[in-house]
C-alpha positions, 0 to 999 in steps of 0.5 A: 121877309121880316124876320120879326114880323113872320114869328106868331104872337101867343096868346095866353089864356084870358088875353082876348084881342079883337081888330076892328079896322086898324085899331087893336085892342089887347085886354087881360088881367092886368088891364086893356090897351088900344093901339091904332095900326096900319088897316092895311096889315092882315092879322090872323087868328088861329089855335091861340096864336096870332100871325101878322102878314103884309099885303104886299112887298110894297117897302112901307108894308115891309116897314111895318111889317115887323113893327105891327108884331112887336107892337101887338106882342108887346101889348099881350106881354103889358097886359098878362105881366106888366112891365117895370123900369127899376132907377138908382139914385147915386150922391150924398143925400140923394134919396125918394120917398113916397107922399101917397102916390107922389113921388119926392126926390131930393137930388140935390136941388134947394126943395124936394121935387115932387112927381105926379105918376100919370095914369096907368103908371105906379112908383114902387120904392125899393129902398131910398135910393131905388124906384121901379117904375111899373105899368102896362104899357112898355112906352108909358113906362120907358118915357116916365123913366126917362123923364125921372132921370132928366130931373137929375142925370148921371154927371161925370165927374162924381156920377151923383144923379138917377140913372138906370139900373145896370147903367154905365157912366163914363166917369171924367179924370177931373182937373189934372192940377189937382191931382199934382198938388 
């Protein structure tokens, strides 16, 4: 039995989802989301909780099991308080600033690189070296985050680039003939 996929989801009040043949929709204060989803699975609905269970112990319904659950609870959670992925620029003369809705970076490169924020995500500037990246949809924002750090990684040698908040570099020792000089 999956151990994720047997927990209930809570509903909050003001979230309604309704089903309708495989495809989910969550909507909330924050917005709506629509997810297609196996028709297969069986949602059920009862005292503000959502139970997800498979038809049967066929593997790829023990697959999907647990996916269908994080998938829905994810959505409740997008939809009630949002998500956010906050970004550090580290290195001389690295920062952003916001051009309306467009973000600019300058990291380094001969101009300064300008993202659009696709619909459904917001850039919140911290400070010059600190970007939140804010939406609904946890996939949405985890896959614009990550597009911003491919403008300019975390390099090993000085660790000048964007990475993730909390993030670990392995830092390189550089040429050993210049520490002997």
């Amino acid at each position: 039995m999956s151990r994720i996929g047997i927990r209930p989801i809570d509903i909050p009040a003001g979230v309604n989802i309704t089903v309708d043949a495989g495809l989910v929709t969550v909507s909330g204060p924050k917005g709506e989301l629509v997810q297609q989803l196996n028709p297969n699975m069986i949602l059920q609905r009862e005292n503000g909780t959502l139970t997800v269970s498979r038809p049967s112990d066929e593997r790829v319904y023990r697959q999907l099991h647990g996916l269908t659950r994080t998938l829905i609870a994810n959505m409740v959670q997008g939809v009630t308080a949002g998500y956010r992925k906050d970004l550090e620029i580290q290195g001389v003369g690295y920062r952003a600033a916001m051009d309306g809705k467009t973000l600019v970076l300058s990291v380094g490169y001969s101009h300064p690189v300008r993202v659009e924020p696709p619909d459904g995500i917001t850039f919140v500037l911290d400070s010059p070296t600190r970007i939140g990246v804010v939406g609904i949809d946890k996939q949405l924002v985890g896959e614009q985050a990550a597009q911003l750090r491919r403008i300019r990684p975390p390099e090993p040698y000085k660790g000048k680039g964007i990475r993730y908040q909390g993030e670990r570099v392995r830092r390189k020792a550089g040429k050993a003939g210049k520490a002997a000089r």
